[in-house]
C-alpha positions in Angstrom: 0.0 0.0 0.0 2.8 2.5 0.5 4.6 1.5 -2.7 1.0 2.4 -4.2 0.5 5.9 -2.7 3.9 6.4 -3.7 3.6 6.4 -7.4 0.2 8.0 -7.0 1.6 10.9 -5.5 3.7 11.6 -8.5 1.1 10.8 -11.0 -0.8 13.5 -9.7 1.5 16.1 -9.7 3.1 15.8 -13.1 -0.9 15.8 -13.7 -1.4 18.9 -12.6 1.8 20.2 -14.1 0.6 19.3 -17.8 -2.0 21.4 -17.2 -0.1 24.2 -16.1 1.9 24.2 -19.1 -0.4 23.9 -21.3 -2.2 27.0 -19.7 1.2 29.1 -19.9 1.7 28.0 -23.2 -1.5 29.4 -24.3 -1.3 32.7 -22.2 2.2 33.2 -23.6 1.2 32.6 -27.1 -1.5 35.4 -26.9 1.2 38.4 -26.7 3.2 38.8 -29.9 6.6 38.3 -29.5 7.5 41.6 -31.5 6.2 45.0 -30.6 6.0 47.9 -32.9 6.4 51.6 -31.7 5.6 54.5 -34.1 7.6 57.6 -33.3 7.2 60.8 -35.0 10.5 62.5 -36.0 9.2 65.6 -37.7 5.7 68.0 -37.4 4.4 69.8 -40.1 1.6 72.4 -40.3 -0.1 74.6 -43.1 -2.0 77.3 -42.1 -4.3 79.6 -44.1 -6.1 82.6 -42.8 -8.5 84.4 -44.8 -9.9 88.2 -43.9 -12.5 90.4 -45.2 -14.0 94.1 -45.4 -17.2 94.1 -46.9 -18.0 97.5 -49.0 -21.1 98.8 -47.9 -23.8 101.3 -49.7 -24.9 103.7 -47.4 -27.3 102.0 -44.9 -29.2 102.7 -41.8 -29.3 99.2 -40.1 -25.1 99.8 -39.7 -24.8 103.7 -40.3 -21.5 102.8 -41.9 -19.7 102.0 -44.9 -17.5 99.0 -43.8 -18.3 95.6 -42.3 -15.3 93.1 -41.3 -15.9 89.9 -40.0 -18.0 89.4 -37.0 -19.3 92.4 -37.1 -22.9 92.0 -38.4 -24.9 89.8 -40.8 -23.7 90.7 -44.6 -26.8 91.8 -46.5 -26.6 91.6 -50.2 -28.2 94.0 -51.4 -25.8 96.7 -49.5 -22.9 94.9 -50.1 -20.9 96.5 -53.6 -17.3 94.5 -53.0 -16.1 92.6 -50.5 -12.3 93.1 -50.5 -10.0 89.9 -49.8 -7.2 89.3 -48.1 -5.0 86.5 -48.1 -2.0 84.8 -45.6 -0.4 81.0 -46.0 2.3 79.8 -43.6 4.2 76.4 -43.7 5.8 75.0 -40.9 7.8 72.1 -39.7 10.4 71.5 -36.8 13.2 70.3 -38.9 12.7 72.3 -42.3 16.2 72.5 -43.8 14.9 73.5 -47.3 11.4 73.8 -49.3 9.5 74.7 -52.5 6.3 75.9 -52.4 4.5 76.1 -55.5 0.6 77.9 -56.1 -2.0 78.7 -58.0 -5.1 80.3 -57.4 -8.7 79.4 -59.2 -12.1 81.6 -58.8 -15.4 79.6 -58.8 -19.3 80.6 -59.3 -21.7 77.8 -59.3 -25.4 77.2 -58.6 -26.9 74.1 -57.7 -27.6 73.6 -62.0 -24.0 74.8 -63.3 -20.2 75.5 -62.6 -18.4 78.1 -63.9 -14.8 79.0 -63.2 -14.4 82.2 -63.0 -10.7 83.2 -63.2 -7.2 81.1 -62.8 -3.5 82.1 -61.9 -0.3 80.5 -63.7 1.9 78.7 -61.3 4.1 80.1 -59.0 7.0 78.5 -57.1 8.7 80.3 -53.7 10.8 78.9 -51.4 9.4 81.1 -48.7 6.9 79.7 -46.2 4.8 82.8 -45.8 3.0 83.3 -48.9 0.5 86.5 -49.1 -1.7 86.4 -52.0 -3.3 89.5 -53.6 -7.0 88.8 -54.5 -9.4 91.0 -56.4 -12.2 92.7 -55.0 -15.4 90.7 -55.6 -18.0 92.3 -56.9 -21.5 92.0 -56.2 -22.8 93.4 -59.8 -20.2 91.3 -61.9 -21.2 88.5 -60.2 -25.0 88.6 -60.9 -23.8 89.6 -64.3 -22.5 86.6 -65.3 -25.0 84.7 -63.6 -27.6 85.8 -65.3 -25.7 85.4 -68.9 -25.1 81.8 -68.0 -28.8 81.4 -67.0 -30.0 83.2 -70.0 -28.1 80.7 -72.4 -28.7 77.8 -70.1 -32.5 78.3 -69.7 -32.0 78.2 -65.7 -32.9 80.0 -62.6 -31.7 80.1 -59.3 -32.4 82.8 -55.9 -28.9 81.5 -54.8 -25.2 81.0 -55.9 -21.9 80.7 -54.6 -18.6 81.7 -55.2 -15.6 80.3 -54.4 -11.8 81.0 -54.0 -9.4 78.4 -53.8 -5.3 78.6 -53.6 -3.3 75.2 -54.4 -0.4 75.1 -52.3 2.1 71.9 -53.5 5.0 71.5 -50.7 8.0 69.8 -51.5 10.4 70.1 -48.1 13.5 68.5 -46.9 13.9 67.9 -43.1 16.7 66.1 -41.9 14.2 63.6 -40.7 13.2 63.1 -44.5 10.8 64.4 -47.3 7.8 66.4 -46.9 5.0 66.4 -50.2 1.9 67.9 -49.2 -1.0 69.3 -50.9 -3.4 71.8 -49.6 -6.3 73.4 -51.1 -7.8 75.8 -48.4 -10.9 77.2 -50.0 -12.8 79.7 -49.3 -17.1 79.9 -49.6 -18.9 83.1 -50.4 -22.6 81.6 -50.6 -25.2 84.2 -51.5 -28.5 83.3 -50.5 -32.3 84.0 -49.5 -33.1 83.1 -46.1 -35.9 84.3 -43.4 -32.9 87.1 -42.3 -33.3 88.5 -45.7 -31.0 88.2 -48.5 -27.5 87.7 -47.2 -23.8 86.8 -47.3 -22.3 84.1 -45.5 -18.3 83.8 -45.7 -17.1 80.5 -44.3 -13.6 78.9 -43.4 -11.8 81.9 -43.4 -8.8 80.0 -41.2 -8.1 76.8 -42.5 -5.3 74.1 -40.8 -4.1 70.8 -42.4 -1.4 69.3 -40.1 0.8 65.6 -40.7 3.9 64.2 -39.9 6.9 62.1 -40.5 7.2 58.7 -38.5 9.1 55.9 -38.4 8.3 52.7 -36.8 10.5 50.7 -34.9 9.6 47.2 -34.2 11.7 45.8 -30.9 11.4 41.8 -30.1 9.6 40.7 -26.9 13.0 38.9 -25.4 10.7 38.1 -22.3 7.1 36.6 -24.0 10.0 34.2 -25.6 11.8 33.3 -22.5 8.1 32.1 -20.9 7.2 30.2 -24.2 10.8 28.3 -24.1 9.9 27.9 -20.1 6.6 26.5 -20.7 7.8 24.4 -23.7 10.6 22.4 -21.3 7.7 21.9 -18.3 5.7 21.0 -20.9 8.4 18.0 -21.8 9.3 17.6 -18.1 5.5 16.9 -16.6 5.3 14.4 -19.9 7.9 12.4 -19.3 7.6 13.1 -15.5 4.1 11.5 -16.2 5.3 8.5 -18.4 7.5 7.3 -15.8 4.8 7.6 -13.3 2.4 5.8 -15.2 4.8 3.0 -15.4 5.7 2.6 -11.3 2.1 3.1 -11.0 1.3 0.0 -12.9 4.5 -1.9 -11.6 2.9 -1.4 -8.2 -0.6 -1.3 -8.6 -2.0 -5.0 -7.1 -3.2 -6.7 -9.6 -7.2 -8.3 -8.6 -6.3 -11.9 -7.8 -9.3 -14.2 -9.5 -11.1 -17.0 -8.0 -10.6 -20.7 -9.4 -14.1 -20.4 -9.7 -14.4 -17.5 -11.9 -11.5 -18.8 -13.9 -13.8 -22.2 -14.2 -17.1 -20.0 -15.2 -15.0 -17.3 -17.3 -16.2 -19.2 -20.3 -19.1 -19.7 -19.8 -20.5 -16.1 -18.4 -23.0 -15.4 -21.4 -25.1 -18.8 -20.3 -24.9 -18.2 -16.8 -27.9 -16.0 -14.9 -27.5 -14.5 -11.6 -30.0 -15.6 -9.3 -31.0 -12.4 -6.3 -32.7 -14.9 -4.1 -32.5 -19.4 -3.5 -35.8 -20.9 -5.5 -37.8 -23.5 -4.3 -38.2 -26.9 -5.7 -41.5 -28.2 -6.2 -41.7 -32.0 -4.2 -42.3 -33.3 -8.0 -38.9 -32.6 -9.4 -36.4 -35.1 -10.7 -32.6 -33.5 -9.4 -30.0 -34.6 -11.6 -26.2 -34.0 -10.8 -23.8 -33.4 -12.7 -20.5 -33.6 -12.4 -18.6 -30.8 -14.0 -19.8 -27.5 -14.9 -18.1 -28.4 -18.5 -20.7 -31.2 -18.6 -23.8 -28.7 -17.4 -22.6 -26.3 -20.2 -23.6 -29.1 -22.7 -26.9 -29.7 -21.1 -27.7 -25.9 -21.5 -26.8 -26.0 -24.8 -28.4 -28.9 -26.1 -31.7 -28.3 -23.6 -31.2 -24.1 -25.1 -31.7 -23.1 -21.6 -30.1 -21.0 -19.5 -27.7 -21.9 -16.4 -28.8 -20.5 -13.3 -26.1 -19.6 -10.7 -27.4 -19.6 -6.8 -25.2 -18.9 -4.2 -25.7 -19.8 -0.4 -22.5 -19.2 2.0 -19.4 -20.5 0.3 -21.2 -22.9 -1.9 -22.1 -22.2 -5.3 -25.2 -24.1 -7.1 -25.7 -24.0 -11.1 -28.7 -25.7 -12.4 -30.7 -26.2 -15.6 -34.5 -26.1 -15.2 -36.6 -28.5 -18.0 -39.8 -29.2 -17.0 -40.1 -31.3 -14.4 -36.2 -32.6 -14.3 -33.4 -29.9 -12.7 -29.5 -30.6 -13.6 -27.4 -28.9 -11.6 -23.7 -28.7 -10.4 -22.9 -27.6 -6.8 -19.3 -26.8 -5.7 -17.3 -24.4 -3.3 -14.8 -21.4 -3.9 -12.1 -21.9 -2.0 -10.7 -18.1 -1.2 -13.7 -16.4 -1.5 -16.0 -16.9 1.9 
């Protein structure tokens, strides 16, 4: 018995050890062994800012000739020019050099048409603050041309818009590498009807657009593949640990010493019933011995009835019931009592 809990004592630790490892070697698979880190080695910015001074006819809602931004809703039908000023600025922490080159394009669409209105040539400077000179806009050469266009187009619309947009194309060095942007800050004149009265409303008058230039590194997880190589060799250990156990367990394990009884009857089990309780035989039945169970087993057979196993104390009865005639066997198992 103490050879036994011995090698059962083992058995269930390298049991429980499998199934650690096989836990760590899951958790340890579920972080990536590599790690990637973006870090930004340069910032860049574009900035555009836009400003206004409306041109007013003489009014009494204002009592005055000018209107700049913020200042008060922009009524069209007082509004002669609006005059337009323009500022871009680049920057980036590590500029070393840059090309900036620009163009500027004039829109006026309704919902029905487009029509572009005037465009600049190109223009390359390797400055970063860029002003650009913009003409006045004008109220009555805008309707102008609106109402040619909707004359030959057979349209009509209460509203329209205009539009100035500037196309700025840098091309930068930095030391941390090369900058290509594109930025089209565009600016929205829309003139339209609305329960304020006919007005102006000038939108994005400052304008960002911001990137950067990054570099990822990607550094190797030294300690996720230390814990995968640890749970890899307890993994081996608690199998082999558990092979070996396996084997002193069954080395030492009693083995179930069988009766010469059952040995005799092994043969035989699938002919032989198990009786709960000792029968009674009627006065009128003819008992016939036999001698060897071998012998009863051929009676069953040829009779195609069962054997009937009865057991009283250490003394063991098998009989075969035909009729009125009962064969039977009787003998004694000699370790079990």
């Amino acid at each position: 018995m103490k050879k036994l809990v011995k090698t059962t004592v083992p058995l269930s630790i390298f049991t429980v050890l499998i199934l650690i490892s096989v836990i760590t070697i899951y958790v340890s698979h579920q972080t990536p062994t590599e790690e990637t880190r973006t870090d930004t080695l340069c910032t860049y910015t574009s900035i555009a800012t836009y400003d206004y001074t409306a041109i007013l006819e003489p009014n009494t809602i204002y009592n005055k000739t000018t209107l700049k931004p913020n200042e008060g809703i922009l009524y069209s039908r007082m509004t002669k020019q609006i005059n337009i000023t323009f500022e871009y600025n680049f920057y980036a922490n590590l500029l070393t050099a840059n090309t900036i080159t620009y163009n500027l394009t004039q829109t006026l669409k309704t919902p029905t048409w487009t029509y572009q209105a005037s465009a600049t040539a190109p223009t390359t400077t390797n400055q970063t603050r860029i002003q650009i000179t913009i003409l006045p806009v004008i109220k009555t050469e805008l309707e102008a041309i609106k109402r040619q266009i909707e004359t030959e187009t057979g349209t009509s619309s209460t509203t329209y818009t205009f539009q100035i947009s500037p196309t700025f194309a840098i091309n930068a060095n930095t030391t941390a590498g090369r900058i290509q942007e594109i930025f089209t800050p565009t600016l929205t004149m829309d003139f339209k009807r609305t329960d304020q009265g006919d007005i102006i409303v000038v939108e994005n008058l400052y304008q960002t657009k911001t990137g950067a230039i990054t570099e990822n590194q990607t550094t190797t997880r030294q300690d996720i593949i230390n814990q995968r190589y640890a749970s890899y060799i307890l993994a081996t250990a608690s199998i082999v640990g558990l092979f070996f156990s396996i084997y002193f367990y069954k080395k030492t394990k009693p083995t179930t010493q069988k009766s010469p009884l059952e040995k005799l009857i092994a043969p035989y089990k699938d002919l032989i019933i198990e009786a709960q309780e000792q029968s009674k035989t009627p006065s009128e039945t003819t008992t016939i011995n036999v001698t060897t169970i071998q012998e009863l087993v051929k009676t069953a057979e040829i009779l195609a009835r069962p054997i009937i196993h009865e057991k009283e104390g250490n003394t063991h009865t098998f009989y075969i019931m035909d009729n009125n005639t009962k064969y039977q066997h009787k003998t004694t198992d000699p370790i079990k009592t």
